[in-house]
C-alpha positions in Angstrom: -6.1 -5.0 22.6 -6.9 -8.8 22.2 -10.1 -7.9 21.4 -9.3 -5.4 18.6 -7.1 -8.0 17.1 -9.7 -10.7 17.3 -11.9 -8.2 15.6 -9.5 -7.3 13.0 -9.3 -11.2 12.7 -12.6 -11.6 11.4 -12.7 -8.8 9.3 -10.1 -10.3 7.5 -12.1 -14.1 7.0 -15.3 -12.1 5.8 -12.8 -9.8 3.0 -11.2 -12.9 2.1 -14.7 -15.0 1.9 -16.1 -12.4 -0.5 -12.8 -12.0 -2.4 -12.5 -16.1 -3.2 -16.5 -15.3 -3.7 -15.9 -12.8 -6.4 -13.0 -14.6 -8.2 -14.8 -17.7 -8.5 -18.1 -15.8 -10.0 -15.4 -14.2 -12.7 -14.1 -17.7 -13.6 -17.9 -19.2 -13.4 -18.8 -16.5 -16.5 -15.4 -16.8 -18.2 -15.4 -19.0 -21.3 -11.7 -19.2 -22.8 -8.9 -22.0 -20.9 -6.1 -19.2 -21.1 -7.9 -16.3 -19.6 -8.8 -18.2 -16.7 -6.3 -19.0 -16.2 -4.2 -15.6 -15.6 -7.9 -14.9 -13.3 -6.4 -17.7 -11.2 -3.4 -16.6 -11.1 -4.5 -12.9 -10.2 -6.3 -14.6 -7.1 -3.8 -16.6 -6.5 -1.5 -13.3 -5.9 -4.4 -11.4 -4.3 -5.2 -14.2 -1.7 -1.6 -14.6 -0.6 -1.1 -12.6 2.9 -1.8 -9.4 3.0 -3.0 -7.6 5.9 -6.3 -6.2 4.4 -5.7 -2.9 6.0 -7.2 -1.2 3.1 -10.7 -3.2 3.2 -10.6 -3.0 7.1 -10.2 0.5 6.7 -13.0 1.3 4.3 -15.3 -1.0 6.4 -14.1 1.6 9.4 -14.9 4.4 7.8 -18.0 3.3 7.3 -18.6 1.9 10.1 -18.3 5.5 12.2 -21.6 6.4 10.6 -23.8 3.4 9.5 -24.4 -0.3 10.9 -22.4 -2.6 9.3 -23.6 -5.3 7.1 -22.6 -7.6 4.0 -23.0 -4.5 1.7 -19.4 -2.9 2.8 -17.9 -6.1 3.2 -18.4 -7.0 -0.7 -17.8 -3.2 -1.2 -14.6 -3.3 0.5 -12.8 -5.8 -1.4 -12.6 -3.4 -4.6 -9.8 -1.2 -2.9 -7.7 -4.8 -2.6 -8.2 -5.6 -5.8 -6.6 -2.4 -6.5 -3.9 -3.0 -4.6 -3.1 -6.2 -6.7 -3.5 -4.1 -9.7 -0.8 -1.4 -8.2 1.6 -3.9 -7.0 1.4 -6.0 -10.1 2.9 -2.8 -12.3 4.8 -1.9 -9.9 6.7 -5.1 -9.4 7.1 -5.1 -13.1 8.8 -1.2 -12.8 11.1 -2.4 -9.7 11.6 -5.8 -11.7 10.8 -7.1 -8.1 11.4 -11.3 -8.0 9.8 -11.7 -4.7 6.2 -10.3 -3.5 5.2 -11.7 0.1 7.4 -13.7 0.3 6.4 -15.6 -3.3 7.6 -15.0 -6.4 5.9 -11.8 -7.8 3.2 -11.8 -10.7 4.9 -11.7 -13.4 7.7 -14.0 -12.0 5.2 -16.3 -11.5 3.4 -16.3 -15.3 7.0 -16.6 -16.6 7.9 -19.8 -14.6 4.3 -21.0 -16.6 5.9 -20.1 -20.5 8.0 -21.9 -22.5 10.2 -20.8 -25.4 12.0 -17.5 -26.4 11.7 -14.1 -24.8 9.6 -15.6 -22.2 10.6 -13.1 -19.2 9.1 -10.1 -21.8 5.3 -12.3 -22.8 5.0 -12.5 -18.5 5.5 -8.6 -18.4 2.6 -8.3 -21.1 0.5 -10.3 -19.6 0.5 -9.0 -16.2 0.4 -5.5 -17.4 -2.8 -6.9 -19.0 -4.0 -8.6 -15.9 -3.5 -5.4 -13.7 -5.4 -4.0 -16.2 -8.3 -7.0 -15.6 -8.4 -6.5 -12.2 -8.2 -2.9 -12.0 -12.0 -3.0 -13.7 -12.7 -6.2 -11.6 -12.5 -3.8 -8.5 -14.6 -1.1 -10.2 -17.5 -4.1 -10.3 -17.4 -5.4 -7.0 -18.0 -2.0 -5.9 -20.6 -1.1 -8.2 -22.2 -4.6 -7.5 -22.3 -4.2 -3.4 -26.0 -3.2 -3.3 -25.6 0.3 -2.0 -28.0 3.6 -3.3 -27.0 5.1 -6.6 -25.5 8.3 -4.7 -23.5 6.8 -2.7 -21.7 4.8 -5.1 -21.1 7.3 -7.5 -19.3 9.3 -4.5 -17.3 6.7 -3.5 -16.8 5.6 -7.0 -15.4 8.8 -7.6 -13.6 8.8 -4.8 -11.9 5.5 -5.7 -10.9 7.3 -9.6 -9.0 9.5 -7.6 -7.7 7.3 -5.4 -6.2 5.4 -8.4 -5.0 8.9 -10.1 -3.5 10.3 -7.1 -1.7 6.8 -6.9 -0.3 7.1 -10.5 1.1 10.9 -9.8 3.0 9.5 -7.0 4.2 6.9 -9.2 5.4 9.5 -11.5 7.3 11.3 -8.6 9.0 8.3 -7.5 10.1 7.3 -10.7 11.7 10.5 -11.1 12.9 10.6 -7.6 15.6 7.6 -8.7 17.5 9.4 -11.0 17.5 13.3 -9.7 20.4 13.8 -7.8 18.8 16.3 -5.0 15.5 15.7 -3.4 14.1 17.3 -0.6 12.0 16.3 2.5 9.2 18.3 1.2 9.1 16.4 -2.0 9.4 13.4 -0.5 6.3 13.9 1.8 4.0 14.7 -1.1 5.0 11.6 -2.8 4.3 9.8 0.4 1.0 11.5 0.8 -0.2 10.9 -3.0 1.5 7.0 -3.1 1.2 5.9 0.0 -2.0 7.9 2.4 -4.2 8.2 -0.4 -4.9 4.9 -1.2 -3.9 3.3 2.2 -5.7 5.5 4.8 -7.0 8.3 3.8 -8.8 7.4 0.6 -10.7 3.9 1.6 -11.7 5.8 5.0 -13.2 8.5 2.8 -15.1 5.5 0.5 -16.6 4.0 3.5 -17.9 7.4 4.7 -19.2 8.3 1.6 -21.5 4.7 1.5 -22.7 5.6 4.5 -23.8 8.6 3.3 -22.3 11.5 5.9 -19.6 13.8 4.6 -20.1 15.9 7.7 -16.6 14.8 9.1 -15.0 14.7 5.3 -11.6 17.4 6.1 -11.5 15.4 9.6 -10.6 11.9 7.8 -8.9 13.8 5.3 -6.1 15.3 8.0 -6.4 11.8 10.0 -5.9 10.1 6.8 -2.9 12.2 5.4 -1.2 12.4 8.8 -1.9 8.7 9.2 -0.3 7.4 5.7 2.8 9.4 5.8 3.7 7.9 9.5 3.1 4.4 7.9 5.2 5.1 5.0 8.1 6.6 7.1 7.6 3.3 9.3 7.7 1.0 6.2 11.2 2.7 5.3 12.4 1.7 8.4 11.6 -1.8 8.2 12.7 -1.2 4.7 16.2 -1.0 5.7 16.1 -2.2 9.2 13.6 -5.2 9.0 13.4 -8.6 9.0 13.3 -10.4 5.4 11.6 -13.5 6.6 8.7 -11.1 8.1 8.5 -8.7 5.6 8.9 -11.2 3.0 11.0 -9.0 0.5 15.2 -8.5 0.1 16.0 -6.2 3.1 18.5 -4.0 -0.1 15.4 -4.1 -2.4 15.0 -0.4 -1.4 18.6 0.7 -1.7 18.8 -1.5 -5.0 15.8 0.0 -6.4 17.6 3.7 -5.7 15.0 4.9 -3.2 15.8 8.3 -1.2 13.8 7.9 1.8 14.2 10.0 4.5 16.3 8.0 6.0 19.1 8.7 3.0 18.1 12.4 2.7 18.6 13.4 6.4 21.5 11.1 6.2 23.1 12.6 3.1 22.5 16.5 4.5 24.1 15.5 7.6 27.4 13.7 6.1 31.0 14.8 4.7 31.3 15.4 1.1 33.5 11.4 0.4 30.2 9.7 3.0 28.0 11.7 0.6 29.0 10.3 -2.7 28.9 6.4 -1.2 25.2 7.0 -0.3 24.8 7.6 -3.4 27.1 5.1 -5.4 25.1 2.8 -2.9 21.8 4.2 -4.4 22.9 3.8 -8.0 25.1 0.6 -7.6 21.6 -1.5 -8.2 23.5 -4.7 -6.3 25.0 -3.2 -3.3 27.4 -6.1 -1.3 26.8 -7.0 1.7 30.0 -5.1 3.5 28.7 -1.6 1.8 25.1 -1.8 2.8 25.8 -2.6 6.4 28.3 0.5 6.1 25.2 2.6 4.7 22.8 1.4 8.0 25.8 2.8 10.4 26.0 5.7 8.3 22.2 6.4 8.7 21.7 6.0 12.5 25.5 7.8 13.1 23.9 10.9 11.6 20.7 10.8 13.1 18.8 9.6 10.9 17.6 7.1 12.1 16.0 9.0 15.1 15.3 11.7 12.9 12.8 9.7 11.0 11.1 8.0 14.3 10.5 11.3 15.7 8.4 12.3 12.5 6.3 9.4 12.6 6.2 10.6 15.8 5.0 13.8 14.6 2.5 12.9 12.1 1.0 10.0 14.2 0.6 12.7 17.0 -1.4 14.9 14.0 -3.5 11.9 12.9 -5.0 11.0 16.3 -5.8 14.8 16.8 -8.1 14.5 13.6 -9.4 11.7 14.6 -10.5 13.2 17.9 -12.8 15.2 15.9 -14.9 13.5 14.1 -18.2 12.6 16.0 -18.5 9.1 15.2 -18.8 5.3 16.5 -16.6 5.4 19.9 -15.5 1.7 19.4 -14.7 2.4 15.2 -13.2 5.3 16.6 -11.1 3.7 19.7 -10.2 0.7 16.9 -8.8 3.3 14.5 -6.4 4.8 16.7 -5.5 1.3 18.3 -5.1 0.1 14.1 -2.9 3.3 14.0 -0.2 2.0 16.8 -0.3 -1.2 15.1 0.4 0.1 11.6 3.7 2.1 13.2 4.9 -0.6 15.2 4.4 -3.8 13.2 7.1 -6.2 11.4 5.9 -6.5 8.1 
């Protein structure tokens, strides 16, 4: 185990070398004082925490077919640069303060401006600058050195990715203001938010710049299965967490109207007067203190709570059955199911 983490370690200094690499060949070529200096502040964001899961896992899924080398390390910082862009917008949708555990982008542009409607010019411009690093990530990956085929397929790949990602934006948008919403629903928004572009689709880009697709539906079912028990776990620590690990409000998820799991299995399973406070708690957008520990009581006296760990029970069970098919690197293989126990058992 010490040795996976080690290894996981270093990943993580070689992402971040070629990520402060990349930023500061953007800010060599760029010309104009004020658009440099929202590309600082975009590394700024992109270099503060962050497990690189998504990177390590493109490097992974690579790494089950091909010898790795600087090629997929510079190739693998374009899904993280995504993940800026994505978390950018959608701190701007939540109107999140606080991302890690620092102020969020646009948070952090506004404290920068001076005079009127200042909170509204940092919302332009880091819609813009998700915008700016959404076709930085595009680059780096067309710039990592691999053949033309393979590029294109996992360029294409990484389209989806991003489309997939907007759909289940869409969906949980919408999931915030309809009353009823199902487990089933939820799970597809989990798959198309959260597995595509955490598991299932950098695994995928990394196999396709190696060049076999002959394992394609296996990463596909290890990836879907994968990303759902992560999400599930992240709505745990979502309500159950620490804040000073997880480094955002521990009610951001209640606040922000969010029926997980954890408030659909609770809501089936309650009284008609505990059904309507779940959900004045989910449209009260500042739930007190006394309510919201109510609403964690509620959720594990129903069962819930265990309800929900059994299905990340489920799907993690799912995910290493894939895995156990695909024909690849033993020691990628052995790390990707130890990186599965860590990403269902980790604190932030």
């Amino acid at each position: 185990m010490e040795n996976y983490r080690k290894r996981l370690d270093d990943l993580r200094e070689r992402i971040n070398y070629q990520l402060e690499s990349y930023f500061k060949y953007k800010l060599d070529e760029c010309n104009d004082s004020k658009i440099a200096h929202v590309i600082e502040k975009l590394r700024d964001f992109t270099m503060n925490g962050g497990k690189r899961v998504r990177p390590i896992l493109m490097i992974m899924g690579y790494s089950m077919f091909a010898e790795p080398d600087d090629r997929i390390i510079k190739a693998s910082i374009s899904i993280e640069m995504a993940q800026s862009f994505l978390l950018i917008h959608d701190d701007i949708m939540d109107q999140s303060d606080m991302r890690r555990g620092k102020p969020s982008f646009h948070r952090a542009v506004e404290k920068t401006l001076n005079g009127d409607s200042v909170e509204r010019i940092a919302e332009n411009i880091a819609i813009s600058a998700g915008d700016l690093i959404d076709t930085f990530s595009h680059e780096a990956l067309l710039r990592s050195g691999f053949g033309l085929e393979n590029l294109l397929d996992a360029d294409f790949e990484f389209s989806k990715i991003i489309e997939d990602t907007g759909k289940g934006q869409i969906l949980d948008i919408y999931s915030s203001i309809e009353d009823v919403y199902s487990e089933d629903r939820l799970l597809k928004l989990h798959f198309l938010k959260t597995a595509r572009y955490t598991i299932q689709g950098p695994l995928l880009m990394g196999a396709y710049l190696s060049g076999n697709k002959k394992y394609i539906q296996d990463i596909k079912d290890y990836g879907k299965y994968a990303g759902i028990a992560f999400q599930l776990y992240d709505d745990l620590l979502g309500l159950f967490g620490s804040e000073e690990k997880t480094g955002k409000s521990i009610k951001s998820d209640v606040n922000e109207g969010k029926k997980t799991l954890l408030m659909i299995k609770a809501y089936e399973n309650s009284s008609e007067e505990i059904r309507k406070f779940i959900e004045s708690c989910l449209k009260n957008g500042n739930i007190n203190d006394s309510d919201f520990n109510r609403l964690r009581e509620i959720v594990k006296s129903t069962g819930s709570y265990e309800y929900t760990k059994q299905k990340i029970d489920e799907y993690n069970g799912l995910a290493r059955s894939a895995l156990a098919r695909i024909d690849g690197n033993r020691d990628t293989i052995e790390m990707l199911d130890f990186l599965l126990e860590y990403l269902i058992k980790r604190e932030n």
